[in-house]
C-alpha positions, -999 to +999 in steps of 0.1 A: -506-634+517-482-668+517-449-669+510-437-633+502-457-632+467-492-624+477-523-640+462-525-646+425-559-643+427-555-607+438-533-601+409-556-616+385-586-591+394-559-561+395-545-567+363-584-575+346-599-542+362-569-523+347-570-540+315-607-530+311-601-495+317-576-498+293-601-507+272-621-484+279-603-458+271-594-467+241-626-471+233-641-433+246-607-420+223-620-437+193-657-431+198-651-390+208-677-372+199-675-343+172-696-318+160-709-300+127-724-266+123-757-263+115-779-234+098-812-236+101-842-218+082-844-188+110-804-185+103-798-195+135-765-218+138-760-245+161-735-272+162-752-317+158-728-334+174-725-377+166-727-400+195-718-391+228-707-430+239-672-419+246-683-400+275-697-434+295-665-453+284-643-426+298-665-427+328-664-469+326-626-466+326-624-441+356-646-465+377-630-497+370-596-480+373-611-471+408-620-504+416-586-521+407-568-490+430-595-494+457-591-538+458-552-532+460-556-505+489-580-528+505-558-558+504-530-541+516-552-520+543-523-494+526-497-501+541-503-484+573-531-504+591-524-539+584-494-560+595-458-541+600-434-542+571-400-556+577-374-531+575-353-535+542-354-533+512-384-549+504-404-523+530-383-498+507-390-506+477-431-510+488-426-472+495-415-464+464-441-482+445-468-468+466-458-437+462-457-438+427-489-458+415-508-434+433-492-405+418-499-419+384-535-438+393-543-396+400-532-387+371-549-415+347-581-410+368-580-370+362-575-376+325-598-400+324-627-377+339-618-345+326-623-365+289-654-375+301-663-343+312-655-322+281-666-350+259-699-348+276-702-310+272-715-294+238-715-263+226-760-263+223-772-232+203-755-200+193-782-169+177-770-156+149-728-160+152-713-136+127-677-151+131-667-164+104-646-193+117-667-207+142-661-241+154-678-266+176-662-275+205-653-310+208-622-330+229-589-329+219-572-359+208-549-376+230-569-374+263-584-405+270-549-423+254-528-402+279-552-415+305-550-451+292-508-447+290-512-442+329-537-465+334-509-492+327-485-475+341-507-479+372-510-515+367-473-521+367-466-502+397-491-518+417-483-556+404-448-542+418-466-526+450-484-555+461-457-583+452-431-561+476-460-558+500-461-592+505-424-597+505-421-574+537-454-583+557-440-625+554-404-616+563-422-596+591-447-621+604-412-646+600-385-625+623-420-621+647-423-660+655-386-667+653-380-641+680-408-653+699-398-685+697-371-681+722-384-658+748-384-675+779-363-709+767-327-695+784-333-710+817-344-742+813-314-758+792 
């Protein structure tokens, strides 16, 4: 990782696949599908709905969200099987954002799929509905934005992560050679 900042390349991808989701979802809120009732000449109702594109973005975003999570992970072997973090407050601070990106990477990726998911689902064919306020079911607004809010807020915390990562695993590779350096050296002066 050099230096105690980790690889900007690494950074780059993370903060791309993250922006496209971002994107994404942005794009699946705008592009939700809706739906109109429908009579037809057997008095049957049944709801058209428009496009159902949303439902692939919202997917799209959930899968390069994914991607971004799973490259960080990787990277950082998460911060269990790769190199020991020096105790501070660097290793501290990698706790904390660790802790937290996943918590809200979980919650942008169940946002994120649940939109999906009920975008995806409409109401087919009904037989003669006597209610008169009948409405087709569609998504709520808000859904794929709340999921895009904490797709960024995943971003952030695991720019943070990865940066404090780095930090602990140099100034642990560092105190490593410097006490090894001088094993064996007291006899010989």
């Amino acid at each position: 990782m050099g230096e105690g900042k980790g690889s900007t390349l690494v950074h780059i991808l993370a903060v791309a696949l993250c922006l496209t989701a971002f994107g994404f979802a942005i794009a699946a809120e705008r592009r939700r599908s809706t739906g109109t009732i429908v009579t037809d000449i057997t008095n049957s109702t049944y709801c058209v709905y428009d496009s159902d594109v949303a439902t692939g973005y919202g997917v799209g975003a959930f899968l390069f969200l994914m991607s971004s999570q799973s490259l960080l992970m990787g990277v950082t072997k998460c911060m269990c099987f790769g190199k020991p973090l020096a105790p501070g407050g660097n290793r501290a601070w990698s706790i904390i954002y660790f802790s937290s990106s996943w918590l809200t990477f979980l919650i942008a990726e169940a946002c994120l799929i649940a939109g999906a998911t009920k975008n995806a689902y409409h109401t087919k064919y009904r037989h003669m509905v006597y209610a008169q306020n009948w409405t087709c079911e569609s998504l709520r607004k808000g859904v794929f934005i709340a999921g895009a809010v904490f797709v960024v807020f995943t971003m952030i915390l695991n720019v943070y992560y990865y940066m404090y990562v780095a930090k602990a695993t140099s100034q642990s590779a560092r105190k490593t050679n410097k006490a090894s350096s001088t094993v064996g050296m007291a006899g010989y002066a």
